[in-house]
C-alpha positions, 0 to 999 in steps of 0.5 A: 122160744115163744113167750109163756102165756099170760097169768089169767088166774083171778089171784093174779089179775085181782091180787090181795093188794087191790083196793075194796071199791075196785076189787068189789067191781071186779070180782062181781064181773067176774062172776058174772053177778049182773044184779050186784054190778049194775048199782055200782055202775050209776056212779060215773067212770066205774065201769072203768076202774083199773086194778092199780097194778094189773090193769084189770078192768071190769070189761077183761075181768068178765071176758077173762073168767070165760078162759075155760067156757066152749067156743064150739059152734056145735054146742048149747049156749053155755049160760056162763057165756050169755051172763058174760055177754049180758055183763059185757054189754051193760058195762059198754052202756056205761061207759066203759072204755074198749081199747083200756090195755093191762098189764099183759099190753091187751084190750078186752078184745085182744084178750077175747081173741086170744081166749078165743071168745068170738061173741065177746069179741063181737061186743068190742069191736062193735063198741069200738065202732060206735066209740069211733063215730061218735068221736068223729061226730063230737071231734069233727075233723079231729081223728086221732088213730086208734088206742094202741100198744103203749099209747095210752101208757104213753099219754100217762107220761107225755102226751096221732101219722099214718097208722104205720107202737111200743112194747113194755120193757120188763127190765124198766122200773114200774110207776104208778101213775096217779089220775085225777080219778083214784080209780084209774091208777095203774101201774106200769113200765115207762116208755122207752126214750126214743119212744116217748114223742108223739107219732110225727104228724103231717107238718112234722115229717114234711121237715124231716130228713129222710134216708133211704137204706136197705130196703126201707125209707124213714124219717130222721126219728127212724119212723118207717115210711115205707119198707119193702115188705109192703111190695106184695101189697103193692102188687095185689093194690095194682091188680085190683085196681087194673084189671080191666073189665066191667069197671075199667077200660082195657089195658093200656088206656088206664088213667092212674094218679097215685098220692104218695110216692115214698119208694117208689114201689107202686108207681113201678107196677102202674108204669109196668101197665103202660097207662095212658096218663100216670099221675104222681102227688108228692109233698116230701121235698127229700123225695121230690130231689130222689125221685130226680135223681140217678137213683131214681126214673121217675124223673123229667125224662121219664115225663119227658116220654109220656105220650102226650104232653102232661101225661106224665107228670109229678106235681111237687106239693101236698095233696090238699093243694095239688087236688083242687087245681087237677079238679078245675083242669078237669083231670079225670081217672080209672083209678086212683091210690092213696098211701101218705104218711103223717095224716090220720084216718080224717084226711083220708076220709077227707080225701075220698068223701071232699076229693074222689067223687070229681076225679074218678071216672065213674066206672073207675077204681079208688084203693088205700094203703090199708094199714088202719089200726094194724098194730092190733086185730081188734083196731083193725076190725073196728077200723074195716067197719068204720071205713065201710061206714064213711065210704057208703056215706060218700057214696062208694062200695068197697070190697075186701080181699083179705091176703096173707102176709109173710110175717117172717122177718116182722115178728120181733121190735127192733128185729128183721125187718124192724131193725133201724125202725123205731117201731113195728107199724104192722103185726098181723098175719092177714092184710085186707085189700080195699077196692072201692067203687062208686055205688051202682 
């Protein structure tokens, strides 16, 4: 039985208890009282207070009060929806944050989704899009992946991987956690013990311990590196990037490098299309001995059988050392695909901006395992943009096939294919696939 919706009643999420400075912020977006809201907003960080135990902020409380307002394409602007829209907007302009999660574990975006305000939401992912780039800009190479689930909750308590979060225990005594800022208080379930590291970076999973079991590979913190259930997203990544054509040579003559071995799962579909030179970076040293051994064929016969010497080859190493070696033999390629674990979005953007531009034959094909922000639809909107964003600036068009994804067994934490996997990297029904060329 699926669980009731969310209380979003103003009693609720502004209860009697909330402290006046807030309560006065909140209840003014929730009306939708511009004129009364923008004198409060000059002070710095008010537009982001929380209701200490709900974690009402003025940007859900404002999307939240439109529950009841049309959505049909057909009907006049409501003027409620347009004061909300002005609301939201002025609240953006001063700071406030787009992904804050409540006490129901939603941003303002996820809550506009749900309501199914699609202008609201329109203004956070765009929000999200400009917050995104201006971290970039600030931060440099400093990335870190999107605000998500649990995370900020996380970051309260303790203190980025590959975009493969936590849920709330309502069993779990609630805290308070207290910042330097009154105002940003908020209550909530501590995480759950094994929970409560950080997502495993680059250097951290390369000295990990990995098992492969039932379907699935994961690290000795039982963080999924890959699972089986990707395979039709495997397959889907092969066609576009095989099909011969305008931007590919025919069949059989294709040159494909792969970054990322993990199971396996995508080399078999590219060795299944006979290519003329097939490629393979791996810097995990458990898989380098797997893909070895018996239980693997992409061994030394399988480079062994290539048809001519060197075009079958697995280099052992990180792809930042390997790369630069293939680009000063000249290596060339029709198309190439990314998929490591324990990097965040800047590597990959490293990788196409610094990398794909000398090693992709110019009618060639460059695609990612998409899995950017996929813990929640609005990360994985924002996400979508930013990355059209960066690629156009390297040069590169992309084109987005959307498919469905069989989310029997990938409902539930700790569940179906979940179970043994510390936690639920993907939770959306729909996957959009990257085909990435260079521009004209």
């Amino acid at each position: 039985m699926p669980p009731p919706p969310p209380d979003d009643a103003l009693t609720t999420r502004i209860p009697p208890t909330c402290p006046a400075s807030i309560a006065e912020l909140l209840h003014h977006a929730w009306r939708h009282d511009l004129a009364a809201l923008k004198p409060l907003l000059a002070v710095p960080g008010r537009a982001s207070v929380q209701e200490p135990t709900t974690g009402e902020t003025p940007l859900h409380a404002a999307i939240r009060s439109c529950a009841s307002t049309s959505t049909s394409a057909n009907a006049d602007p409501d003027p409620d929806l347009d004061a909300a829209k002005a609301v939201v907007h002025e609240l953006f302009l001063s700071g406030a944050i787009w992904n804050d999660v409540d006490s129901n574990n939603e941003t303002p975006g996820c809550l506009a989704a749900r309501l199914g305000q699609e202008a609201l939401y329109a203004l956070c992912v765009e929000a999200g899009v400009r917050a995104e780039l201006l971290f970039g800009l600030l931060g440099g190479d400093g990335y870190e992946e999107l605000e998500s689930e649990d995370e900020e909750e996380e970051e309260e308590g303790d203190e980025d991987g590959e975009n493969k979060d936590n849920t709330e225990n309502a069993d779990e005594p609630i805290d308070i956690v207290l910042e330097s800022d009154p105002d940003r208080a908020f209550a909530f379930a501590p995480p759950q013990p094994a929970a409560a590291d950080p997502d495993v970076n680059s250097d951290e999973y390369l000295r990990s311990q990995l098992t492969y079991d039932a379907g699935k590979l994961v690290d000795d913190s039982q963080n999924g590196v890959m699972m089986a259930w990707e395979t039709s997203i495997m397959r889907a990544s092969v066609d576009a990037l095989l099909t011969p054509g305008e931007k590919l040579p025919a069949a059989g003559r294709t040159r494909v490098l792969n970054i990322g071995f993990g199971m396996g799962i995508i080399d078999g579909m590219f060795r299944e299309a006979h290519p003329s030179k097939h490629h393979i970076i791996e810097a995990h040293p458990a898989v380098l001995e797997h893909m070895n051994g018996p239980d693997c064929t992409f061994g030394k016969e399988w480079e062994a059988s290539a048809p001519s010497e060197g075009a079958y080859k697995v280099h052992a190493g990180r792809w930042q050392d390997v790369i630069p070696n293939l680009l000063e033999q000249g290596e060339l390629y029709d198309a190439i695909y990314f998929d490591t674990f324990g990097e965040d979005y800047a590597q990959l953007r490293n990788f196409f901006t610094e990398y794909v531009p000398g090693l992709l034959d110019e009618n060639g094909v460059f695609g990612f395992f998409n899995g950017l922000g996929a813990d929640r639809k609005v990360c994985y909107d924002v996400y979508t943009k930013v990355v059209e964003m960066h690629l156009s600036d390297a040069g590169m068009d992309v084109e987005w096939q959307e498919m469905d994804v069989d989310m029997g067994g990938l409902e539930e934490e700790g569940k179906g294919e979940w179970q043994g996997v510390k936690r639920r990297y993907w939770t959306l029904d729909k996957y959009r696939l990257p085909t990435c060329t260079f521009m004209g």
